[in-house]
N, CA, C and O atoms as a Tinker XYZ file with bonds, in Angstrom:
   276  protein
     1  N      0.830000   -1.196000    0.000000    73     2
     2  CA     0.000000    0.000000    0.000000    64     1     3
     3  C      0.872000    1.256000    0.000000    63     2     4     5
     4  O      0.721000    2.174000   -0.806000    81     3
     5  N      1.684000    1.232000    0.847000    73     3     6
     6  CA     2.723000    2.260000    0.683000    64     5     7
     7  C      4.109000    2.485000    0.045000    63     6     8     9
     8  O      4.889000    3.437000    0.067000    81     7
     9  N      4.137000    1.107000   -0.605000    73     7    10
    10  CA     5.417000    1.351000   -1.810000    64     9    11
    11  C      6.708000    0.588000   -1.304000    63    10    12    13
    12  O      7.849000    0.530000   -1.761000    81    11
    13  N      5.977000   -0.103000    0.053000    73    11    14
    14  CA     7.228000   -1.082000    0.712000    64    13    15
    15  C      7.261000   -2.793000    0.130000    63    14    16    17
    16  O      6.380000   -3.643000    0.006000    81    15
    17  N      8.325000   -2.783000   -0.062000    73    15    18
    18  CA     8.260000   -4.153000   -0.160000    64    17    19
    19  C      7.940000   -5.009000    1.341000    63    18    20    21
    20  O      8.005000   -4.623000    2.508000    81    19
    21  N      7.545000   -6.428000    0.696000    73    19    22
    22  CA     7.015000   -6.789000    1.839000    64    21    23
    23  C      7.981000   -7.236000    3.117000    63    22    24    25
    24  O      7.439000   -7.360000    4.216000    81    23
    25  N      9.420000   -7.481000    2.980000    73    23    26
    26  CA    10.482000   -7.786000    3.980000    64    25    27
    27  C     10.766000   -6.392000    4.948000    63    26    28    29
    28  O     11.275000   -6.393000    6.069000    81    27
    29  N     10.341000   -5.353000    4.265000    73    27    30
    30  CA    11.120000   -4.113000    4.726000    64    29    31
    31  C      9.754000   -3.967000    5.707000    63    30    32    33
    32  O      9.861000   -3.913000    6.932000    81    31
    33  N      8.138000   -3.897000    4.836000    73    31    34
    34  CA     7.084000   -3.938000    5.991000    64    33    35
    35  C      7.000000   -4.789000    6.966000    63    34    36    37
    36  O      6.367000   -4.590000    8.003000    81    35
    37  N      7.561000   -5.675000    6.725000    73    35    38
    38  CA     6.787000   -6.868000    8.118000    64    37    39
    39  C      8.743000   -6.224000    8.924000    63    38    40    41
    40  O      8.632000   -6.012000   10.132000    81    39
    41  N      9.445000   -6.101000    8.666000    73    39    42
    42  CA    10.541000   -5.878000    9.371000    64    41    43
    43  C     10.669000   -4.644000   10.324000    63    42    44    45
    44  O     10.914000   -4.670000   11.530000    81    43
    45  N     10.389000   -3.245000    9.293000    73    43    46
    46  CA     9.909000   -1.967000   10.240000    64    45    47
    47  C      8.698000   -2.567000   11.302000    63    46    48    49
    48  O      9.022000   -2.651000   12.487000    81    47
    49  N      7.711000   -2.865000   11.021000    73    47    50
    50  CA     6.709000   -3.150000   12.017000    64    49    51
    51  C      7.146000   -4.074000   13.245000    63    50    52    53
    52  O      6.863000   -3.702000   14.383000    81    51
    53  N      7.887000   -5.371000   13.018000    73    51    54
    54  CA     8.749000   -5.990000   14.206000    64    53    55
    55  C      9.799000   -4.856000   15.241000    63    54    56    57
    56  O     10.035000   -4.827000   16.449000    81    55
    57  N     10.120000   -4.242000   14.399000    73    55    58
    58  CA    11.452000   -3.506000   15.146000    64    57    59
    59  C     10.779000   -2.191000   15.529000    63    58    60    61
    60  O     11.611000   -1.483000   16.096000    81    59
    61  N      9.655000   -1.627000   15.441000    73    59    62
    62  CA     8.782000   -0.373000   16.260000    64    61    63
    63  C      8.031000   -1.617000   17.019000    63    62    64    65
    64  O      8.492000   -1.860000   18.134000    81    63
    65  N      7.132000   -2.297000   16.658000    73    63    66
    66  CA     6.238000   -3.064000   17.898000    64    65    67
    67  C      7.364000   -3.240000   19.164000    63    66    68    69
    68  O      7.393000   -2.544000   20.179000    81    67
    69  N      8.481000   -4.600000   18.757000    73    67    70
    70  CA     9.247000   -4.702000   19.562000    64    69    71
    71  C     10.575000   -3.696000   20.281000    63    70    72    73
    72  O     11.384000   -3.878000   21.191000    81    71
    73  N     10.397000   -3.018000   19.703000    73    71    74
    74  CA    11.681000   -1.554000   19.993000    64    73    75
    75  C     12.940000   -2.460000   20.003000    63    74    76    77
    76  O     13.649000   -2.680000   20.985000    81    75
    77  N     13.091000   -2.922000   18.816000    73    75    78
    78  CA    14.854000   -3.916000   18.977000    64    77    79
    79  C     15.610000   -3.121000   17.963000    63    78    80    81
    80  O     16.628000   -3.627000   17.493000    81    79
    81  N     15.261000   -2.028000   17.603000    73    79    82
    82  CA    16.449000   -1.347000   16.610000    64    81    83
    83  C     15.624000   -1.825000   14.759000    63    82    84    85
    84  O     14.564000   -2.113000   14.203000    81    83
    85  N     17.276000   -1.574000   14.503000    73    83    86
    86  CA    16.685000   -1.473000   12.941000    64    85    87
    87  C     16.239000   -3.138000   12.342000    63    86    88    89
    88  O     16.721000   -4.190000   12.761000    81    87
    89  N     15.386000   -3.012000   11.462000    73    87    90
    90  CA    14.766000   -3.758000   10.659000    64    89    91
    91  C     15.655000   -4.716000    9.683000    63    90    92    93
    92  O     16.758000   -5.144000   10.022000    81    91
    93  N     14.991000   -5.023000    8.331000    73    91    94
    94  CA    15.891000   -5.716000    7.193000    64    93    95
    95  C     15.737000   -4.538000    6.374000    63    94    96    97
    96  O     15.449000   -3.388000    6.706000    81    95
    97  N     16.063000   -5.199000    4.875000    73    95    98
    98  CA    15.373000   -4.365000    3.446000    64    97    99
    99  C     16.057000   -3.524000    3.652000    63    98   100   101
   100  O     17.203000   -3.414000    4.088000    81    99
   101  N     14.741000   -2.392000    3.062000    73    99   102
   102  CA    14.909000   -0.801000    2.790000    64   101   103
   103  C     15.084000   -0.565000    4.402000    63   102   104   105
   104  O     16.265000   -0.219000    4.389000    81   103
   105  N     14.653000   -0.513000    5.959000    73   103   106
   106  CA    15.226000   -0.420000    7.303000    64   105   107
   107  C     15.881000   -0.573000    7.538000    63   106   108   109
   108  O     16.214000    0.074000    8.531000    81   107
   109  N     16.957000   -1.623000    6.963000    73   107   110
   110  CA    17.864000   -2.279000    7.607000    64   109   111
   111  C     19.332000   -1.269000    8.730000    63   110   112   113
   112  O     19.088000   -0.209000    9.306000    81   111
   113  N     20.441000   -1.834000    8.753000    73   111   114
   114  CA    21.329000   -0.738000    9.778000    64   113   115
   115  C     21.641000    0.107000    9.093000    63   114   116   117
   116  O     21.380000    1.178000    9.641000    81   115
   117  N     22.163000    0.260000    7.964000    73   115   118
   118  CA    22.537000    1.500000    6.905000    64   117   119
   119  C     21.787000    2.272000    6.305000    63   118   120   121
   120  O     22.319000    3.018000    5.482000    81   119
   121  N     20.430000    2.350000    6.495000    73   119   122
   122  CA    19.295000    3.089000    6.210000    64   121   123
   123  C     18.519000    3.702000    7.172000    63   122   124   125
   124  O     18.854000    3.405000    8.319000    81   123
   125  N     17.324000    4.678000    7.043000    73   123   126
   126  CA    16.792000    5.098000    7.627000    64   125   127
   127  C     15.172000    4.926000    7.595000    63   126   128   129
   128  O     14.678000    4.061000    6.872000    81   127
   129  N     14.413000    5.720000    8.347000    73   127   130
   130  CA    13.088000    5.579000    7.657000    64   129   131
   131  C     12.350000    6.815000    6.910000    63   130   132   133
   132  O     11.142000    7.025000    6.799000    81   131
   133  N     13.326000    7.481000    6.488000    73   131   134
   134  CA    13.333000    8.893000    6.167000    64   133   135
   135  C     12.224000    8.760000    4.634000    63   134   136   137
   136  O     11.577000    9.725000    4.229000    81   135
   137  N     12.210000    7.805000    4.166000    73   135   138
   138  CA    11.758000    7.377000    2.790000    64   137   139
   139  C     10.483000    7.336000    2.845000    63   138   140   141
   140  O      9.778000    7.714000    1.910000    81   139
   141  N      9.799000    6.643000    4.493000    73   139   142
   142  CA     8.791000    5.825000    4.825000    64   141   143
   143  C      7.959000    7.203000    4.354000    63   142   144   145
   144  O      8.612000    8.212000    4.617000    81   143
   145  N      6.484000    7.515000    3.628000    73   143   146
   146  CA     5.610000    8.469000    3.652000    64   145   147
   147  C      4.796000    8.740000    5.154000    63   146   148   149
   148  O      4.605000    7.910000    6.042000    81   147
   149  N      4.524000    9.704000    5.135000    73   147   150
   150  CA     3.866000    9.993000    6.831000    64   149   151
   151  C      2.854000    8.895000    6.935000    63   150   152   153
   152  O      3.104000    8.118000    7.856000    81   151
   153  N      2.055000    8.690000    6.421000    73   151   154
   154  CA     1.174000    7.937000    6.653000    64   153   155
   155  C      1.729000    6.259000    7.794000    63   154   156   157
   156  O      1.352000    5.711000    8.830000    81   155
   157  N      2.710000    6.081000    6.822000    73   155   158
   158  CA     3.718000    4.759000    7.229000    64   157   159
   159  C      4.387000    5.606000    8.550000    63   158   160   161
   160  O      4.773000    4.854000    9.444000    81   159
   161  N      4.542000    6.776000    8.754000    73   159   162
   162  CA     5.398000    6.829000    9.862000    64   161   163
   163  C      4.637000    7.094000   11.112000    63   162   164   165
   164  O      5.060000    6.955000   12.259000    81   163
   165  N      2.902000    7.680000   10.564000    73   163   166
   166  CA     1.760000    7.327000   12.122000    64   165   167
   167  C      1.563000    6.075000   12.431000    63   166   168   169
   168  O      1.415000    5.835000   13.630000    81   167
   169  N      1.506000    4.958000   11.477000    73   167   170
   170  CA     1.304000    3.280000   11.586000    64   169   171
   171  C      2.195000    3.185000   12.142000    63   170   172   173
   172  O      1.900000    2.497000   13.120000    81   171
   173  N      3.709000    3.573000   12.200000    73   171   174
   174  CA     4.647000    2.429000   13.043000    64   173   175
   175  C      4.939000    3.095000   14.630000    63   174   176   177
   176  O      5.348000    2.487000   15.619000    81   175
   177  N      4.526000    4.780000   14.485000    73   175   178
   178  CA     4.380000    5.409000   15.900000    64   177   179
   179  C      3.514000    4.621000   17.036000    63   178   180   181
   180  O      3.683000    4.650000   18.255000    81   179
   181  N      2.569000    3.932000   16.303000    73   179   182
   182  CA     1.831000    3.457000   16.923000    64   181   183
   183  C      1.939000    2.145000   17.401000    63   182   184   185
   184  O      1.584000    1.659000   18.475000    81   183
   185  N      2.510000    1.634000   16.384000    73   183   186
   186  CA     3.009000   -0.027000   16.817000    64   185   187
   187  C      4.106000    0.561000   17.802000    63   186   188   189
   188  O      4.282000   -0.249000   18.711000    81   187
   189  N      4.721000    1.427000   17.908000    73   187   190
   190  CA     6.610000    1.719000   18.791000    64   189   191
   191  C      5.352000    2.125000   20.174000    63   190   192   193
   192  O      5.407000    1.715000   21.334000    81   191
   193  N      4.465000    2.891000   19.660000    73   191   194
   194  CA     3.597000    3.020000   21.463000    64   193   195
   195  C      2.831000    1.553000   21.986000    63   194   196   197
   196  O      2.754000    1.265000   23.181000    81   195
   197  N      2.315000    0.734000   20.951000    73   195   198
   198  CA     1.822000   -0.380000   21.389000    64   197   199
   199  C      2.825000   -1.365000   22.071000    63   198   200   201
   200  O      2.540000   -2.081000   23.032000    81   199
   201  N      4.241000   -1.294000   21.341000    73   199   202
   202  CA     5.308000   -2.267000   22.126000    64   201   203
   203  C      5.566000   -1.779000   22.987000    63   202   204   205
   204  O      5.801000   -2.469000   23.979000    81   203
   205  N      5.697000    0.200000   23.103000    73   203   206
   206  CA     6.220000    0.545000   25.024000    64   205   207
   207  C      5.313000   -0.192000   25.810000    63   206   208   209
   208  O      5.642000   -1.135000   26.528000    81   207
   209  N      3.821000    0.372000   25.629000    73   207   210
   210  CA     3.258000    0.114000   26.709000    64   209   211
   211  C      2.228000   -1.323000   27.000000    63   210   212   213
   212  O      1.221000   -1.532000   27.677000    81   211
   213  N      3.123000   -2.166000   26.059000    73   211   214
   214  CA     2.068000   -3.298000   26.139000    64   213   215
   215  C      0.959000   -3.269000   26.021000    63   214   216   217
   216  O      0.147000   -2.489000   26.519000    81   215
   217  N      0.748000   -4.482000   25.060000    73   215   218
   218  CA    -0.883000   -4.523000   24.029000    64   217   219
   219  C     -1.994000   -4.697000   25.490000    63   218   220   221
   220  O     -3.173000   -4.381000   25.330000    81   219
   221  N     -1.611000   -5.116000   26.620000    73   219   222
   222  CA    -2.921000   -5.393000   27.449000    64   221   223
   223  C     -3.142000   -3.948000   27.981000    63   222   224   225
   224  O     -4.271000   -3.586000   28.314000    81   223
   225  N     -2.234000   -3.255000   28.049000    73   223   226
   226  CA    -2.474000   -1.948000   28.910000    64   225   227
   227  C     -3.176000   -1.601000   27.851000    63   226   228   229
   228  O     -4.389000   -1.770000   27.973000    81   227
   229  N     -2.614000   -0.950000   26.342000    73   227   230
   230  CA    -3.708000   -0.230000   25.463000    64   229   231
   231  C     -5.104000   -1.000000   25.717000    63   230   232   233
   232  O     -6.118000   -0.321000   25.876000    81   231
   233  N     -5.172000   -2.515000   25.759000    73   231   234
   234  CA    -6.606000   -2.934000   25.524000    64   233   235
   235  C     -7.379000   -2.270000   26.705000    63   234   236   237
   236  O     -8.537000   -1.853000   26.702000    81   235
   237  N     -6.393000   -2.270000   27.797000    73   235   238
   238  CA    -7.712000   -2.025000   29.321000    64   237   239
   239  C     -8.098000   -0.253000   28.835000    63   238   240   241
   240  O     -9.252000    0.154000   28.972000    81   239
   241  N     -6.915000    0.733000   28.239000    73   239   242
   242  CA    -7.569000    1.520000   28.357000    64   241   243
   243  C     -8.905000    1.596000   27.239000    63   242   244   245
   244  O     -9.869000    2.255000   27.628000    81   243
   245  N     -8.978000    1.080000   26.148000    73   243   246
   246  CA    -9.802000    1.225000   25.368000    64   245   247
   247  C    -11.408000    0.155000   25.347000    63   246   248   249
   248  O    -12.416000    0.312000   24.657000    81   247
   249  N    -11.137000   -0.770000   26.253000    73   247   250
   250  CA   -12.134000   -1.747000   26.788000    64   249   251
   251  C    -13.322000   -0.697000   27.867000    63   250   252   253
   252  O    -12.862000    0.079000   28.705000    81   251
   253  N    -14.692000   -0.845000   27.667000    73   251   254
   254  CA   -15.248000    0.506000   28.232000    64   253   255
   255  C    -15.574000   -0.658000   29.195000    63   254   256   257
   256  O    -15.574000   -0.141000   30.312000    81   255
   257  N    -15.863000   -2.027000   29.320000    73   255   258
   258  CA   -15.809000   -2.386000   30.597000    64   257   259
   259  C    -15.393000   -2.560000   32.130000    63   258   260   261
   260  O    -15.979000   -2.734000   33.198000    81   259
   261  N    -13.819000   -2.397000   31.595000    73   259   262
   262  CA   -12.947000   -2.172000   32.913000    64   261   263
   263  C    -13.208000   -0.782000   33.651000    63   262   264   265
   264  O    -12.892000   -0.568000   34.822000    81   263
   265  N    -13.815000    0.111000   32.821000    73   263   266
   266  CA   -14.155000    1.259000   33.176000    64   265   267
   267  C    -15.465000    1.666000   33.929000    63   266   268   269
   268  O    -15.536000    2.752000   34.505000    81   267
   269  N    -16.516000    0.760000   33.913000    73   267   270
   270  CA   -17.566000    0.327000   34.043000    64   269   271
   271  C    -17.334000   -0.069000   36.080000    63   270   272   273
   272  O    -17.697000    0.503000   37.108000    81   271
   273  N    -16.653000   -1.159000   35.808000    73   271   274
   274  CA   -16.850000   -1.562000   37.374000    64   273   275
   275  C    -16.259000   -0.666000   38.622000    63   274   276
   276  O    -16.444000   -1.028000   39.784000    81   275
């Protein structure tokens, strides 16, 4: 969708979810993500906030039940 091949997408997305550094591909250590279009760079902000704060914390805040009791 955004002009990535598919090693470089599934690779940026591992290395923002998990915060382990750089990716393969077009990410890899000698590159940047300077290329990535904004769009690609709110998607992986978000996976790099989903790996800080762990997928259960985002779920409780967005679950309106836990909020409930």
């Amino acid at each position: 969708i955004l002009g990535l091949d598919i090693v470089s997408a599934m690779a940026s997305v591992a290395a923002t979810l998990g915060n382990v550094g750089p990716g393969l591909g077009l990410v890899g250590p000698i590159q940047t993500y300077a290329f990535i279009p904004p769009l690609g760079k709110i998607v992986l902000t978000i996976c790099m906030l989903l790996g800080r704060l762990e997928i259960y914390t985002v779920l409780i805040l967005v679950v309106p039940e836990f909020w409930r009791k």
